[in-house]
C-alpha positions as CSV (number, residue, x, y, z in Angstrom):
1,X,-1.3,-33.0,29.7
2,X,0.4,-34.1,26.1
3,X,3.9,-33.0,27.7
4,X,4.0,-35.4,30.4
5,X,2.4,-38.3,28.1
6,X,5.0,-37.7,25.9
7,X,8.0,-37.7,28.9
8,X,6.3,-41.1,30.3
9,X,5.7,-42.6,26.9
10,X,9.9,-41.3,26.2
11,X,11.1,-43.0,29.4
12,X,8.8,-46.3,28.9
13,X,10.0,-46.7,26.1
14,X,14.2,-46.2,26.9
15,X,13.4,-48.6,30.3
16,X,11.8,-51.0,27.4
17,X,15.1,-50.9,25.4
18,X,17.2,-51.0,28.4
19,X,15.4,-54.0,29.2
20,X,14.7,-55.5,25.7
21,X,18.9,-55.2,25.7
22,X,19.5,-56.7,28.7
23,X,17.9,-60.3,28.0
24,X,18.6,-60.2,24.5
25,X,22.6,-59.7,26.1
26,X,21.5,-62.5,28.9
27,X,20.5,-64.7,26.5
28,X,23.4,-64.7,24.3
29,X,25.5,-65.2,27.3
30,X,23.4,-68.0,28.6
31,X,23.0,-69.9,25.3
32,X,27.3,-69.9,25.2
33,X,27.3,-70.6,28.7
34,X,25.5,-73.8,28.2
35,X,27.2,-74.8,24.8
36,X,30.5,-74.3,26.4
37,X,29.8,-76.3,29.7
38,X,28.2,-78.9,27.5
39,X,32.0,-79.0,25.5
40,X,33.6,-79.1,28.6
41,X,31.6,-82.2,30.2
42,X,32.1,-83.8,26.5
43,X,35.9,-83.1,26.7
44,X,36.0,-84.6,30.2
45,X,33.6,-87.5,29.0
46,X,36.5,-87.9,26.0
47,X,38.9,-88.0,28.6
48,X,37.4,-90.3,31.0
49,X,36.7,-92.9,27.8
50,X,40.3,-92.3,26.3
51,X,41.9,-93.0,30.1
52,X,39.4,-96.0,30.4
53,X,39.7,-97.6,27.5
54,X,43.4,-97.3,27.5
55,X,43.1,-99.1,31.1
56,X,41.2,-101.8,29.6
57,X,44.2,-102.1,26.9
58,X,47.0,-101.9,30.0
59,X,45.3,-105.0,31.6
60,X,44.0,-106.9,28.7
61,X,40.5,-106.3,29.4
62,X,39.2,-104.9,26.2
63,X,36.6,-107.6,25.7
64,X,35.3,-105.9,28.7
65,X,35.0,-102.1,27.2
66,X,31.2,-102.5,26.2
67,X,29.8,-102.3,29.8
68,X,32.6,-99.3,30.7
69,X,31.3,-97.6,27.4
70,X,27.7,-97.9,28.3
71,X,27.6,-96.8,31.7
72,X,29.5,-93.4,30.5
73,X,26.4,-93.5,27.9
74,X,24.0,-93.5,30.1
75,X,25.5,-90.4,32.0
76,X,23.2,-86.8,32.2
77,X,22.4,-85.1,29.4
78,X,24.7,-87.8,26.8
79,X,21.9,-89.1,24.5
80,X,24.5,-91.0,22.5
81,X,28.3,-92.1,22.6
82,X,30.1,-94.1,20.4
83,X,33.6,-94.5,19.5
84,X,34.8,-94.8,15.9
85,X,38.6,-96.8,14.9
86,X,40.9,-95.7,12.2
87,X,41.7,-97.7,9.8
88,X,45.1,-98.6,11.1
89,X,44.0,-99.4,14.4
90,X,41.3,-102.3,12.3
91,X,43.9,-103.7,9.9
92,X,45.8,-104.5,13.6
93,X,43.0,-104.9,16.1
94,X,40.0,-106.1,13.5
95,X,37.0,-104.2,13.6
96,X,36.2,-104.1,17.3
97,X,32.3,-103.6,18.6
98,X,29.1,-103.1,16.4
99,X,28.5,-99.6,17.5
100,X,32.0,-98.9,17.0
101,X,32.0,-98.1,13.2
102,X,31.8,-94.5,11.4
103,X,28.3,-93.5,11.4
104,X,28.4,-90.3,9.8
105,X,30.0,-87.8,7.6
106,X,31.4,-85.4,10.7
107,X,33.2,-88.8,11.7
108,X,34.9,-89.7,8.5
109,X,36.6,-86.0,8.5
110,X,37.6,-86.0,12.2
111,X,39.4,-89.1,11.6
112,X,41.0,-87.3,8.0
113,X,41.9,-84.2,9.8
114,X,42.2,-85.3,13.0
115,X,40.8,-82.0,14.0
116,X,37.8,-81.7,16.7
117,X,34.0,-80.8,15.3
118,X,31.2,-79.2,16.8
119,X,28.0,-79.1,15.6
120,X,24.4,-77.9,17.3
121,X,21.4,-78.6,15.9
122,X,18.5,-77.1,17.1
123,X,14.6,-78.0,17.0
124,X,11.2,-76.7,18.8
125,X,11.2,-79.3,21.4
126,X,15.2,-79.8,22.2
127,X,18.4,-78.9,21.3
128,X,21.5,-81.4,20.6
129,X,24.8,-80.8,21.0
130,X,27.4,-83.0,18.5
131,X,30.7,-83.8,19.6
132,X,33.4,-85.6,17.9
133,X,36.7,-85.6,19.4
134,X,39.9,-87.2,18.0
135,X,42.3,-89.5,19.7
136,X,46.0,-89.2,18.4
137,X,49.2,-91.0,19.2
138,X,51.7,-89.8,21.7
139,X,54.8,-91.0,22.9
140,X,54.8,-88.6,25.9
141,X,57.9,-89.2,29.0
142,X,55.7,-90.4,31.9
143,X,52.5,-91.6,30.3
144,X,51.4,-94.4,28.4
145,X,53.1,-94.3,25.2
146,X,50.8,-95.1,22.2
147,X,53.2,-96.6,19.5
148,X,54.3,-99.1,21.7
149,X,50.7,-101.1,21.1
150,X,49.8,-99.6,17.8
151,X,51.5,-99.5,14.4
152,X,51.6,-95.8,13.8
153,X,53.1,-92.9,13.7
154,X,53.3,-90.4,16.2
155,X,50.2,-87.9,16.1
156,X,48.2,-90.1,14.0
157,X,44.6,-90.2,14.3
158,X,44.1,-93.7,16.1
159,X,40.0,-93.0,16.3
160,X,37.8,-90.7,17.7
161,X,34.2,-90.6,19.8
162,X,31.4,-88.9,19.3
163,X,28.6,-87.8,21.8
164,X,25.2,-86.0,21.4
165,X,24.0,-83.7,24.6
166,X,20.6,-82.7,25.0
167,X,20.9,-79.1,26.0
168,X,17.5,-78.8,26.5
169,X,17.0,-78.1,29.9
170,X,19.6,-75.8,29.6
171,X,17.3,-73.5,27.2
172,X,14.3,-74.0,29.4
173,X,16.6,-73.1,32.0
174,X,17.8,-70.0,30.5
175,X,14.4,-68.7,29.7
176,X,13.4,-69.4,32.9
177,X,15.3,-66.4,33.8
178,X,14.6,-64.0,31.0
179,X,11.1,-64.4,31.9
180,X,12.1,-63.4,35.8
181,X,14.3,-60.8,34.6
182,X,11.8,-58.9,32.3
183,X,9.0,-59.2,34.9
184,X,11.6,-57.6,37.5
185,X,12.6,-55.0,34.7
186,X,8.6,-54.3,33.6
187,X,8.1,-54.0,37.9
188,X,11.0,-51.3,37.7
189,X,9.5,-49.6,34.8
190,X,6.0,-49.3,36.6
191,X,7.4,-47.9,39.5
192,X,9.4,-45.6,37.8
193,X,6.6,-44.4,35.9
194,X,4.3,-44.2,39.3
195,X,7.4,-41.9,40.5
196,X,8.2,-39.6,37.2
197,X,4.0,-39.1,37.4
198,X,4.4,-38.6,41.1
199,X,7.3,-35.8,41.1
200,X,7.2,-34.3,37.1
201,X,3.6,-33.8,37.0
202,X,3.9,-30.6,39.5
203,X,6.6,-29.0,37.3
204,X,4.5,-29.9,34.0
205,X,2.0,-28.1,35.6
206,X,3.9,-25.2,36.3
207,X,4.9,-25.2,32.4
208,X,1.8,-25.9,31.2
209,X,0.3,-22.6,33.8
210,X,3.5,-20.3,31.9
211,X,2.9,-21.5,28.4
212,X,-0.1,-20.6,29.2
213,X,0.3,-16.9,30.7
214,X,3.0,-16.4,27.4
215,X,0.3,-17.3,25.1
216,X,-2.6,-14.8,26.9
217,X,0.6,-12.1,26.7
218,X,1.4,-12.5,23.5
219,X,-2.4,-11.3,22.2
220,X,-1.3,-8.4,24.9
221,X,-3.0,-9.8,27.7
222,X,-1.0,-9.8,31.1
223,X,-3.5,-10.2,33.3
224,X,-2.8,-14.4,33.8
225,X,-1.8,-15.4,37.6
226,X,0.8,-18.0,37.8
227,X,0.2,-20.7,40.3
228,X,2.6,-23.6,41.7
229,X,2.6,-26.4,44.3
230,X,6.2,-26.4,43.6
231,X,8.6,-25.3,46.4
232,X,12.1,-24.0,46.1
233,X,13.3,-21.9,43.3
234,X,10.3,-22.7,41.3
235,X,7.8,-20.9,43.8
236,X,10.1,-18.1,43.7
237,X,10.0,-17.8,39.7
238,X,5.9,-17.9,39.6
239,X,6.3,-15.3,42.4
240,X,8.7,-13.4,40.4
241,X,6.5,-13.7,37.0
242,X,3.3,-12.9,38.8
243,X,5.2,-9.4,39.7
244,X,6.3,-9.1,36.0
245,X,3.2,-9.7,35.0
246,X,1.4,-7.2,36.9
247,X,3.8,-4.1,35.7
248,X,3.6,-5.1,32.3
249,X,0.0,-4.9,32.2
250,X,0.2,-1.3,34.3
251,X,2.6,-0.6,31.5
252,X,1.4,-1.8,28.3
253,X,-1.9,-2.8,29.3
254,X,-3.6,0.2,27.3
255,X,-1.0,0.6,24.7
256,X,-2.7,-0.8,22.0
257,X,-6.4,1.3,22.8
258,X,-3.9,4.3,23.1
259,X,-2.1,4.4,19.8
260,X,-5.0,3.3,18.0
261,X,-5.9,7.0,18.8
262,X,-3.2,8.2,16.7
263,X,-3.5,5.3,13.5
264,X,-7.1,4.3,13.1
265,X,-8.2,0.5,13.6
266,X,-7.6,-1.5,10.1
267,X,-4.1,-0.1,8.9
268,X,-1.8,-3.1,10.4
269,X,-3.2,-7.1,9.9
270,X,-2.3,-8.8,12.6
271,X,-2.9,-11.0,16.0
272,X,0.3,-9.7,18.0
273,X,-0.6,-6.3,19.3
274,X,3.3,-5.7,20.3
275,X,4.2,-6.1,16.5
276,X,1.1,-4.1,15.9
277,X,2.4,-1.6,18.5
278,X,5.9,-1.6,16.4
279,X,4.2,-1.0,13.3
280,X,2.1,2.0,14.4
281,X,4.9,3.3,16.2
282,X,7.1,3.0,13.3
283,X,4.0,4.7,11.4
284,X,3.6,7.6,13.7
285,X,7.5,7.8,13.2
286,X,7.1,7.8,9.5
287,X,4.6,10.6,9.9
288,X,6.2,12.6,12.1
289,X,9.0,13.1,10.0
290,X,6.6,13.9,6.9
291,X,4.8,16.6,8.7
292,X,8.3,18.3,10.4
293,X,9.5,18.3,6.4
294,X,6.7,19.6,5.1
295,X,6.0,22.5,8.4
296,X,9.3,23.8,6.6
297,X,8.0,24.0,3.1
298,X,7.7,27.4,1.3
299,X,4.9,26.7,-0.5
300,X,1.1,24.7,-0.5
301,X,2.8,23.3,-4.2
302,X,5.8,21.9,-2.2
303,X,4.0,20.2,0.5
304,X,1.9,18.2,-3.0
305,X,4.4,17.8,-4.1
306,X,5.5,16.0,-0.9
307,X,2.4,14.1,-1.3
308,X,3.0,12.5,-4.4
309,X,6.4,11.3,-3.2
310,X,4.5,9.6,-0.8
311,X,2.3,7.9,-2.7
312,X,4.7,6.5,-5.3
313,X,7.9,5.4,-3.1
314,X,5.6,4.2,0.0
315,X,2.9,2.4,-1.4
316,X,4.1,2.1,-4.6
317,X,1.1,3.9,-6.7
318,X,2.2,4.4,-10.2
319,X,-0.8,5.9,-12.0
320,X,-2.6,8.7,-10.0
321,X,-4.0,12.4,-9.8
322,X,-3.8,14.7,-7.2
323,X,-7.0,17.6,-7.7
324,X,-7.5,20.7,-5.3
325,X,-11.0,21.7,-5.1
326,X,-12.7,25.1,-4.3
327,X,-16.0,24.6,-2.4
328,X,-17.3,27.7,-2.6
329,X,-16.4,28.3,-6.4
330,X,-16.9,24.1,-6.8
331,X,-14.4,24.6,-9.5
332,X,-11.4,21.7,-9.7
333,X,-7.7,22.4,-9.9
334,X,-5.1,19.6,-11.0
335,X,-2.2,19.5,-8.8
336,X,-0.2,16.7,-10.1
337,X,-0.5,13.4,-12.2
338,X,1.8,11.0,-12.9
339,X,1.1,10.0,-16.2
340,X,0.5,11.8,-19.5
341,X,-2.9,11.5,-19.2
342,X,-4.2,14.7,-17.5
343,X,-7.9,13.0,-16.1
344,X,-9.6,10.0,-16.0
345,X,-12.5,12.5,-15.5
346,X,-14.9,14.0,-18.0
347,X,-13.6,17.8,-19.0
348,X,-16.9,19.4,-17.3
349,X,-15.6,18.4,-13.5
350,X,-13.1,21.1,-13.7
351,X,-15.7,23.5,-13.7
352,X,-18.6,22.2,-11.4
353,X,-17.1,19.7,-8.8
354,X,-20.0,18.8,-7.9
355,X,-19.8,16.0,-10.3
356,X,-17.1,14.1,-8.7
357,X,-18.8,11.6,-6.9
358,X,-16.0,11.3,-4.2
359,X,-16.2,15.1,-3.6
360,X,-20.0,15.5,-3.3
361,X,-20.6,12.2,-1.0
362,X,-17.2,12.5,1.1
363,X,-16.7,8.7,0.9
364,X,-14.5,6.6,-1.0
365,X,-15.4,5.9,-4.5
366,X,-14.5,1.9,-5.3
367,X,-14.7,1.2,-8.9
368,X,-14.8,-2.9,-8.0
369,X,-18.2,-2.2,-6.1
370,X,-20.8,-1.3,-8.3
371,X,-20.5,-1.2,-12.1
372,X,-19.8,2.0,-13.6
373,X,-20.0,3.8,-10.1
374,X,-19.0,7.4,-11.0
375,X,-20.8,8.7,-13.9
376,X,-18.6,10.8,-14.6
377,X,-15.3,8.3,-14.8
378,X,-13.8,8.1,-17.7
379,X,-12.0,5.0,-16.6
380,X,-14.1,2.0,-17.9
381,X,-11.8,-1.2,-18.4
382,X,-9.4,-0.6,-15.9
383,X,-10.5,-0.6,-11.8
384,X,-9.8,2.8,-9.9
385,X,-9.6,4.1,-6.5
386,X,-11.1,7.4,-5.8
387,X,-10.1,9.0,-1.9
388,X,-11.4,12.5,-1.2
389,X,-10.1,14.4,1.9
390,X,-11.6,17.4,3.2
391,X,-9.0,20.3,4.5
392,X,-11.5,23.2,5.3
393,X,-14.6,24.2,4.7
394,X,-13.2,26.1,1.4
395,X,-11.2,23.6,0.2
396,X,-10.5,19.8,-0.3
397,X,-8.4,17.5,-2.1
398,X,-9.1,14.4,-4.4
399,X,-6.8,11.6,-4.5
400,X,-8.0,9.2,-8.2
401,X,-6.0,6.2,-8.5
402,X,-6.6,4.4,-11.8
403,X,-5.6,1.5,-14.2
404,X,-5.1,-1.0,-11.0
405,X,-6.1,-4.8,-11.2
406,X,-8.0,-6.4,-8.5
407,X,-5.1,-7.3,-6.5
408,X,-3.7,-3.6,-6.7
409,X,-7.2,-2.1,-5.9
410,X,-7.5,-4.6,-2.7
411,X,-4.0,-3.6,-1.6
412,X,-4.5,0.2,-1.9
413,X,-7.5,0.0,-0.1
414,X,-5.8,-2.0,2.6
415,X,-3.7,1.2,2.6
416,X,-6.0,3.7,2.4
417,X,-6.7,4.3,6.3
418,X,-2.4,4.8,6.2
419,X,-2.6,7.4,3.1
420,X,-5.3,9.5,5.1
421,X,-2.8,9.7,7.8
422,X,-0.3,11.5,5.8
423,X,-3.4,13.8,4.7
424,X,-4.6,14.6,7.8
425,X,-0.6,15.3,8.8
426,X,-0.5,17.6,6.2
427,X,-3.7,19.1,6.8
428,X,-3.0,21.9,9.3
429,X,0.0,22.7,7.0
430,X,-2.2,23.1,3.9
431,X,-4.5,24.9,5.5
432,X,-2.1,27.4,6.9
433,X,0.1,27.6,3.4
434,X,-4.2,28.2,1.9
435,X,-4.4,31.3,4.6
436,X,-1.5,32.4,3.7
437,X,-2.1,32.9,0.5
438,X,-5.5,34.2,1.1
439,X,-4.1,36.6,3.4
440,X,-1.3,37.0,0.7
441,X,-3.6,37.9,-2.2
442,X,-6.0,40.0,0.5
443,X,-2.5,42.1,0.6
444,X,-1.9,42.3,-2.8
445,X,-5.7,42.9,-4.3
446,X,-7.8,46.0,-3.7
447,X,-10.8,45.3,-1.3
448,X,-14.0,47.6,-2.9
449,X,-13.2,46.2,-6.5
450,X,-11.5,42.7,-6.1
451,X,-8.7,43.9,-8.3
452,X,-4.8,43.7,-7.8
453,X,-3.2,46.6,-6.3
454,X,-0.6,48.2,-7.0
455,X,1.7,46.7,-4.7
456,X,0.6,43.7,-6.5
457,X,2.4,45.3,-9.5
458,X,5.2,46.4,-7.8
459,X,6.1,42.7,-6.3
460,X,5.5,40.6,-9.5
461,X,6.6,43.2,-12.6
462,X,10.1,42.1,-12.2
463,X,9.2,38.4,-13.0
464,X,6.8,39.0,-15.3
465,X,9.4,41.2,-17.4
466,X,11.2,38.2,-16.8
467,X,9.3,35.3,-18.1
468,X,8.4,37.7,-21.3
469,X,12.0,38.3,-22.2
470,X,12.5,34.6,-22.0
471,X,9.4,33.7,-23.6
472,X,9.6,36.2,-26.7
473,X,6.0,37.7,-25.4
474,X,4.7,40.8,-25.5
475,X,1.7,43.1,-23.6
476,X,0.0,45.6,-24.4
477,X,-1.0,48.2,-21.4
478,X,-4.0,50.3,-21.0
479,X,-3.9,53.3,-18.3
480,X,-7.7,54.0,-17.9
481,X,-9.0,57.0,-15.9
482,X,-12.6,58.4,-14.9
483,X,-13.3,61.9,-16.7
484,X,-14.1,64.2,-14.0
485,X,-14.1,61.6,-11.0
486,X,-13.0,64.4,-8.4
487,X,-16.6,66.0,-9.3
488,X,-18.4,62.9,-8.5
489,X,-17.4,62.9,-5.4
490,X,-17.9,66.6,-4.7
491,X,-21.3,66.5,-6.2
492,X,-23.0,63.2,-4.9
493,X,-20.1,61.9,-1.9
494,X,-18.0,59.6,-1.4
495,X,-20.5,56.0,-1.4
496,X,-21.4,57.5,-5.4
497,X,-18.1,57.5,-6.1
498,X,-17.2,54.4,-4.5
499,X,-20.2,52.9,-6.8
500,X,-18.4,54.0,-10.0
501,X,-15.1,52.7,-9.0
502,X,-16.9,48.9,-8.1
503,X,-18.4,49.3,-11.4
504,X,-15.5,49.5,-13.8
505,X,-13.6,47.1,-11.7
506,X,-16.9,44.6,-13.0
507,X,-16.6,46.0,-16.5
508,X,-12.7,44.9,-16.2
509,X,-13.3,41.4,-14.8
510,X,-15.4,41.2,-17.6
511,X,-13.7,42.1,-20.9
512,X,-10.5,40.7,-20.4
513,X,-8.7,37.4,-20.6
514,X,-7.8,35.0,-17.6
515,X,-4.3,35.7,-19.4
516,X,-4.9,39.5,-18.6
517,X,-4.1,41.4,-15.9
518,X,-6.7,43.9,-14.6
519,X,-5.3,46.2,-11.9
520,X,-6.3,49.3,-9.7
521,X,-3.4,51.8,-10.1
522,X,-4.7,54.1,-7.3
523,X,-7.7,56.2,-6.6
524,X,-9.7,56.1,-10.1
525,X,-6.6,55.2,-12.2
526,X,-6.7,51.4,-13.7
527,X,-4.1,49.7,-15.6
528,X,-4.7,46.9,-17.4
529,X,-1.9,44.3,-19.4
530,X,-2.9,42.5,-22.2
531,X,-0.7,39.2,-22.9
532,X,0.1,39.1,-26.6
533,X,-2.6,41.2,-28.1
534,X,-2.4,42.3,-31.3
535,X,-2.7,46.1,-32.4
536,X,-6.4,45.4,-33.7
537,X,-7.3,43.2,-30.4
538,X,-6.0,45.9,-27.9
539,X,-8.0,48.9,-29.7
540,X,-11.1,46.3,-29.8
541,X,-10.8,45.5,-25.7
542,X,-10.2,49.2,-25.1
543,X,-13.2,49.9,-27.3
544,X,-15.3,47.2,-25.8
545,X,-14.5,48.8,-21.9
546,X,-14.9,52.4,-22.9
547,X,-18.1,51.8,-24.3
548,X,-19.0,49.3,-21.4
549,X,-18.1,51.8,-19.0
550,X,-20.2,55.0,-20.7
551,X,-23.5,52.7,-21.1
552,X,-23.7,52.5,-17.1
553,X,-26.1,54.9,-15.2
554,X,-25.6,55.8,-11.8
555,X,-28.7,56.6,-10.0
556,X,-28.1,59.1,-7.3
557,X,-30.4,61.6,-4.6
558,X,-34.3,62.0,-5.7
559,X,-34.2,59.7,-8.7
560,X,-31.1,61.4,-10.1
561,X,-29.2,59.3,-12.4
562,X,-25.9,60.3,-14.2
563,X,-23.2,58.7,-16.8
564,X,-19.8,58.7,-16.7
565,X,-16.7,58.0,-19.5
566,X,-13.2,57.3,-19.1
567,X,-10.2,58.0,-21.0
568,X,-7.7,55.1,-22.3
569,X,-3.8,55.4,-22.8
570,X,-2.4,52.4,-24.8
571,X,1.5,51.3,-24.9
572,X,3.0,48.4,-26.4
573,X,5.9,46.5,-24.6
574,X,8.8,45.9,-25.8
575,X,7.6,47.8,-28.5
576,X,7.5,51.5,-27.0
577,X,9.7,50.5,-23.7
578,X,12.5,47.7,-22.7
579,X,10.7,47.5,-19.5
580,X,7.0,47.4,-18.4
581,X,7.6,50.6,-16.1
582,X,8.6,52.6,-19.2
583,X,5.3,51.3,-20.9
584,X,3.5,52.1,-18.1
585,X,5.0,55.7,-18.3
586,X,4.1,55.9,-21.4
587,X,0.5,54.4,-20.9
588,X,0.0,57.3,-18.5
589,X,1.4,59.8,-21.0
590,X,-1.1,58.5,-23.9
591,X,-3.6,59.1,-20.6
592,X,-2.7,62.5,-20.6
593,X,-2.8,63.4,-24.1
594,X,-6.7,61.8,-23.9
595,X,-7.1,63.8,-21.2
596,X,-5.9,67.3,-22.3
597,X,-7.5,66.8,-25.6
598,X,-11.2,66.1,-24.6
599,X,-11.2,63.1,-22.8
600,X,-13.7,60.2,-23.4
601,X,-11.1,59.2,-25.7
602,X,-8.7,56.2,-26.9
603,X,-5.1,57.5,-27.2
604,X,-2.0,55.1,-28.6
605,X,1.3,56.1,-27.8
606,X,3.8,57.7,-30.3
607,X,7.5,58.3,-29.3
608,X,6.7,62.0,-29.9
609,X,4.5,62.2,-27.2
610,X,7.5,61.9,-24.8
611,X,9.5,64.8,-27.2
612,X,6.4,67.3,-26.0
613,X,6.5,69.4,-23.3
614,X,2.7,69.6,-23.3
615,X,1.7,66.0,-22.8
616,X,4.5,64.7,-20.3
């Protein structure tokens, strides 16, 4: 357990500090301890020599000081003593004993100054202690008075002595103890060691058993039991975790398999399936809101347009097209782009889809994985991203990102799972704005020919006015009619007569312009608006269908076959009418005149036509 080697190896090592600051603090106080009751014993010794020798003075027994200086000498711990005269004590008493001379530096100054000096010198084996101690005059009430013998002046140095103490035994002494106090600290520090293992390691076991519950929980497994020898409040805690534990995993023990229903495995990176759970959930939110927007849309163009939002302000795509593509026709529609650059595909994919690569396999199309991967990519130097999405089984979409680097094409892809999402959000919506429309055209275009209907006219003629007026354009309208249609019918039935009408709707689809609009008035009338034909290109299309039309042959009952014609009334817009209604009008009057002339005809419309009684 690295936590409780780390608390023993912390508390060893404060115990060791304690300790190491103890002797080093014992020490100290010992070493001054026996300095200062080796100056005491020399002050006394200065004392007891001073009071001696001035006894010997008193009685007149100085010859006799040598034996009461030697015995002091030979006193405990003095390794030397000898006592030094001034000057003016040898130019009266002479120079007194041989070992009573200055010896040393340290004596000359105590005699100048007058002043006491210490000095220790210390060695491996011993340690000495120096004292020199002065002796000055005094002429104190009471005591021997000092000038009376000598010629001086009061406080005048009148000598000094000097001892040297082996402290020694005092240092041998002192670590004596130091050793017996570290071995009673180091004792302490074992047993308290053998105690902090004894009562911590339960509780570091307890920590170790929640660290490592937390750690199984945090990868969203809460399945760990908690278990302690631990009594008290810390049994009650593993109790009260073990009880946590075991709602959070009835809780969000599945919560990770469950949303991963909603955003497929891949989309978030990371070990913490809680964050992961905040990201999908944050995802889901993101998409929710998308799809509520876009159920509100009026159109399939708005909810694209949606779309690309999407793409650039989410992920941040700058360079991409958005294609719609009709299965059953396998034709290709662009939706949007966001550059000037229409494709990054060859022209001839607009017209059989079945060239995109992403469209006819249903996978992602990765430029980075094989070189030159879609034949039909017109994208060579730059890497591109091609995501295809399938919304029914008429229609699908085609998502080409293009000019990314390898760092943009690995992000994207990251992303891809996440862009799908949005798809397959919108994809009911799509799908319902795609039967609408179906449903909406079905409405507005006649079943037996595949035509616009009238209503068709009726709804868009307004706008398409409109746009012309703005646009400076102009149409030219045909009002075409079957000669004798009603005998058709009479003659052969009904399913004849159907025929013919699903005939000349073909010969319409045929001979006009994408530009054009081809439309079935009502029964066997058909108009037809020609954007800005010319004179000579309207009478060539109504040529063209008249003669289209009368080169058909009908087969009827018993190997029967007939031929039919049609009549054409031409108008001009804005030319002949402000509106297209009035053109229309006067289509239908240019129909009549055909008609009441000998049909099988061409007629143009003149403003006189609408002046005579017998062609309104």
């Amino acid at each position: 357990m690295q936590t409780k080697s780390k608390l023993l190896l912390i508390v060893a090592f404060m115990l060791l500090g304690l300790t190491t600051a103890t002797i080093i603090n014992v020490s100290l106080n010992f070493r001054d301890y026996s300095i200062n009751s080796a100056v005491e014993k020399s002050k006394l010794a200065a004392n007891i020599v001073k009071d001696g020798l001035t006894a010997h003075m008193v009685n007149g027994t100085m010859d006799k000081r040598e034996y009461f200086l030697n015995e002091i000498a030979h006193k405990d711990e003095i390794k030397a003593l000898w006592v030094i005269r001034s000057q003016s004590v040898i130019n009266q008493y002479g120079e007194g004993l041989h070992n009573e001379t200055v010896r040393d530096a340290i004596d000359e100054e105590v005699l100048k100054t007058g002043k006491t000096i210490q000095k220790i010198t210390e060695k491996t084996d011993r340690i000495i202690l120096r004292m020199t101690i002065p002796y000055t005059a005094n002429s104190n009430t009471g005591s021997v008075n000092c000038l009376s013998c000598h010629n001086v002046q009061k406080d005048d140095t009148l000598g000094a002595i000097s001892m040297e103490f082996d402290i020694s035994n005092m240092r041998n002494s002192g670590m004596y103890t130091i050793i017996k106090i570290l071995g009673i600290n180091l004792l302490f520090i074992f047993i308290t060691l053998i105690l902090i293992n004894y009562y911590v390691t339960p509780y570091l076991k307890l920590f170790s058993n929640l660290q490592e519950g937390i750690k199984k929980a945090h990868s969203g497994n809460f399945t760990h039991y908690f278990e302690t020898t631990v009594s008290g409040d810390a049994k009650n805690i593993v109790s009260h975790m073990n009880t946590l534990f075991r709602k959070m995993q009835e809780t969000f023990g599945d919560i990770k398999h469950n949303l991963s229903t909603f955003i497929p495995q891949g989309c978030i990176s990371s070990a913490d399936p809680l964050y992961e759970a905040k990201v999908i959930i944050g995802e889901l939110s993101d998409i929710y809101k998308f799809k509520k927007t876009i159920e509100l849309d009026s159109s399939k163009t708005m909810v694209y347009s949606r779309i690309t939002d999407i793409l650039k302000t989410k992920y941040g795509i700058e360079n991409f097209t958005l294609y719609e593509i009709d299965t059953l026709e396998k034709t290709r529609k662009l939706i949007s782009t966001s550059s000037e650059e229409a494709s990054i595909c060859f022209k001839e994919v607009d017209t059989n889809a079945t060239l995109c690569r992403a469209h006819r396999t249903k996978t992602e199309v990765i430029s980075s994985e094989f070189v030159n991967l879609c034949q039909t990519c017109n994208a060579r130097e730059a890497e591109y991203l091609c995501i295809p999405f399938v919304i029914n089984s008429s229609s699908s979409l085609v998502i080409s990102i293009y000019d990314l680097n390898d760092n943009q094409l690995s992000e994207i892809n990251f992303f891809m799972a996440s862009i799908k999402n949005y798809l397959e959000a919108a994809k009911p919506v799509i799908e319902s704005r795609i039967l609408l429309n179906k449903l909406r055209d079905t409405s507005l275009r006649d079943a037996m020919t595949g035509l616009y209907n009238r209503r068709f006219l009726e709804e868009f003629i307004d706008t398409m006015m409109n746009q012309a007026k703005r646009k400076d354009e102009a149409y030219s309208i045909l009002m075409l009619d079957v000669d004798f249609f009603k005998m058709v019918n009479d003659s052969y039935g009904h399913d004849v007569g159907d025929l013919v009408i699903v005939e000349i709707g073909k010969v319409l689809k045929e001979n006009v312009r994408i530009s054009d609009l081809a439309i079935r008035y009502g029964g066997e009338e058909f108009v037809i608006l020609l954007h800005n034909a010319s004179d000579e290109g309207t009478q060539e299309i109504a040529k063209k269908i008249h003669s289209a039309f009368a080169n058909l042959i009908f087969e009827v009952a018993d190997k029967e076959t007939i031929q039919k014609t049609i009549s054409i009334g031409i108008s001009k817009y804005p030319k002949d009418g402000d509106t297209i209604w009035k053109c229309i009008k006067f289509a239908d009057t240019a129909l009549y005149r055909a008609k009441t002339t000998g049909r099988n005809k061409i007629v143009t419309y003149t403003a006189e036509m609408s002046q005579r009684e017998d062609v309104r």
